[in-house]
N, C-alpha and C positions, 0 to 999 in steps of 0.2 A: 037473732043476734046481729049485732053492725058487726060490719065488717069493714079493712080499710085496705085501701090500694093506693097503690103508688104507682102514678103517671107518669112516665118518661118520653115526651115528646117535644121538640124543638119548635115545630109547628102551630103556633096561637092559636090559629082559627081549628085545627083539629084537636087542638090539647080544650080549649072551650067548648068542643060539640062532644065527645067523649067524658068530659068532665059533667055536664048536665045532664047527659042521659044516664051514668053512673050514680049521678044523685038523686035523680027519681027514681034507680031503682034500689036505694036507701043505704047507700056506697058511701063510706064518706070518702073525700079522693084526696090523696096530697098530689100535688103536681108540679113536675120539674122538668127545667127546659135545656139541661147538659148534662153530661153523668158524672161532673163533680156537686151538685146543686141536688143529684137525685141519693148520691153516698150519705149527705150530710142530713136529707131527711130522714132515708131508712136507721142512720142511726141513731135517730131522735122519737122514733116513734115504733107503735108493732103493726107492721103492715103484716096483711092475709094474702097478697095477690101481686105482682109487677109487672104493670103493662111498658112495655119496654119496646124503644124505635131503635134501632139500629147506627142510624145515622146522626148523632149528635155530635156536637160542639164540647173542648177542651177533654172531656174520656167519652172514647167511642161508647154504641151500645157494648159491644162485645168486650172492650175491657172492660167495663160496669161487670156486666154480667161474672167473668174470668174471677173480680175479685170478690165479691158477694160468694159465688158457689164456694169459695175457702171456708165462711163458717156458717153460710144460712142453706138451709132448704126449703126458703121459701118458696112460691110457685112463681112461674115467669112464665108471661106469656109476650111470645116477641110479635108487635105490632107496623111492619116496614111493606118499602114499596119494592124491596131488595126481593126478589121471588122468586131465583133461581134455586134448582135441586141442592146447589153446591151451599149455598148461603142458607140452606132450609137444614144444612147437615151440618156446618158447621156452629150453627146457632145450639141447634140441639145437642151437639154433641159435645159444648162448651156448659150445658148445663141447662138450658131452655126446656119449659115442659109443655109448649104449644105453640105454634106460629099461624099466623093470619096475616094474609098480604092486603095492602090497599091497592084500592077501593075497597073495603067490606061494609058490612050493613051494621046498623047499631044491635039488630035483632041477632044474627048470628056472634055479633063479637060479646052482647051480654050471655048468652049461651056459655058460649066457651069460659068465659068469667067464672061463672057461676059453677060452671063441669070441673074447672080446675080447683078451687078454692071447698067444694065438697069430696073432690080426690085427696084431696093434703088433708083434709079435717076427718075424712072416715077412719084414720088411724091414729084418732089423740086416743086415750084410754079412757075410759069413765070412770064416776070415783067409786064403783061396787069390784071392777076387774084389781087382778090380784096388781103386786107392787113391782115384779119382774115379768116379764114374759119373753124367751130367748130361744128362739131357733140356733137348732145348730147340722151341723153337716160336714163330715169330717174336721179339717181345721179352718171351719169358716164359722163367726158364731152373726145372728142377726138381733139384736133388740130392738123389739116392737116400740119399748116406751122409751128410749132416747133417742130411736133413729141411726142406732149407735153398728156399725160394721165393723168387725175384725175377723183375720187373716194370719193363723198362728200368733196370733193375740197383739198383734198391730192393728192399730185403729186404720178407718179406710172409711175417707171424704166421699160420699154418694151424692149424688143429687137425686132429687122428688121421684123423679120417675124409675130412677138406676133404682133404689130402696125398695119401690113397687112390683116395679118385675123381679126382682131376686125374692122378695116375699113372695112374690104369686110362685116360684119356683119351689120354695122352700118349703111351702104347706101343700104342694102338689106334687112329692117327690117322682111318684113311677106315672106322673101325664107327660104325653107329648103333646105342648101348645104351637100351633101354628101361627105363622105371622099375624093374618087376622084375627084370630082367637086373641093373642098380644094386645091387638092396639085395640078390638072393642074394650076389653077388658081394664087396661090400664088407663087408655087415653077417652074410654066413655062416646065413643064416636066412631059413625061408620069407618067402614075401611075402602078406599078407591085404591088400593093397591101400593099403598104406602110404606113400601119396603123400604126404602132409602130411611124412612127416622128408623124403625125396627133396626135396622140391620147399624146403624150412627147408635144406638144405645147397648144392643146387646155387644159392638167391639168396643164400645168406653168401659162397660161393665168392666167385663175382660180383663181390659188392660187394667185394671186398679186392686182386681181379687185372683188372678191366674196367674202362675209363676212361668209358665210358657202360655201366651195367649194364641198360639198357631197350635199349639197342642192344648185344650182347655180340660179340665177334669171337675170343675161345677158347671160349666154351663155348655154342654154338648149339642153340636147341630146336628138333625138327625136326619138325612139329604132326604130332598122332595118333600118333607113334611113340614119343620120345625127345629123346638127348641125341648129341651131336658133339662133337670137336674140330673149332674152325673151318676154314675154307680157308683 
């Protein structure tokens, strides 16, 4: 199946070497070089994937990003030279479902492409699976097939990966998953002790489905181990 991506780099000569190795490997790309130029494609077309730089001209990456997570959960993989812990956490925690600093290599960055854009696509529904499919857990409901989140029956804006770990939670009531267990799991890639996004997703969680998130009663930390779905 083609698949399309949206390229968000200000950079010429890396938005042209990204752009050709994406299309050999049978990508179509659109490509945009400020994130009012990358707004105005996304909403012209259906992209699968957004490689996203940070540093752009007239809307930052991060406003780009801010306003897209309001009604898409498409995947976003943030592509910059910005490499600190802080800028890895605020990215993610504005809605990003992968980060890769430059320099990287074409071979690890089409990896991640491809890891992300089959994470988002393992949970379309087929056409034989039934017409609803809804988790639920005290007054928290989850639907599978629109992505759709409520919270004593208010809807609740998730992003790609917040959806993923609250599903992994949700169909694994009495596990307790550990941080690494988390991120092979959801993010499909080793773990070098990558607490910092773990920990930048399960308090965004938090904060959008917990009515005290210093007290949480869906998603419990369970010291030294992990994480839970509550009692």
């Amino acid at each position: 199946m083609q698949r399309n991506v949206l390229l968000v780099e200000d950079d010429r000569d890396i938005s042209k070497l990204v752009e050709s190795h994406l299309e050999q490997e049978n990508f179509t790309v659109f490509t945009a070089f400020d994130g009012e130029e990358a707004l105005a494609l996304l909403n012209k077309n259906k992209v699968d994937l957004i490689l996203l730089d940070l540093m752009l001209p007239k809307l930052s990456g991060m406003d780009f990003l801010k306003q897209i997570r309001i009604s898409s959960l498409v995947p976003v993989l943030i592509i910059s030279a910005k490499g600190s812990d802080i800028d890895k956490a605020l990215g993610l925690g504005f809605g990003a479902d992968d980060y890769i600093s430059k320099p990287f290599s074409m071979v690890e960055l089409t990896a991640r492409v491809h890891a992300a854009i089959r994470r988002a696509t393992q949970y379309l529904p087929s056409e034989n699976e039934p017409t609803s499919e809804i988790l639920y857990f005290k007054e928290l409901s989850l639907d599978l097939k629109t992505f759709l989140a409520q919270v004593k029956e208010q809807s609740v804006q998730l992003t790609s990966k917040e959806f993923h770990i609250l599903k992994l939670f949700m169909t694994n009531r009495n596990r307790v998953f550990t941080k690494e267990q988390i991120y092979r799991l959801i993010w499909e890639d080793d773990y070098y002790g990558n607490e910092n996004v773990i920990n930048v997703h399960i308090r965004r969680l938090r904060e959008k489905i917990e009515e005290d998130p210093s007290n949480p009663q869906y998603i419990q930390t369970i010291w030294g181990i992990g994480y839970k779905l509550g009692e």
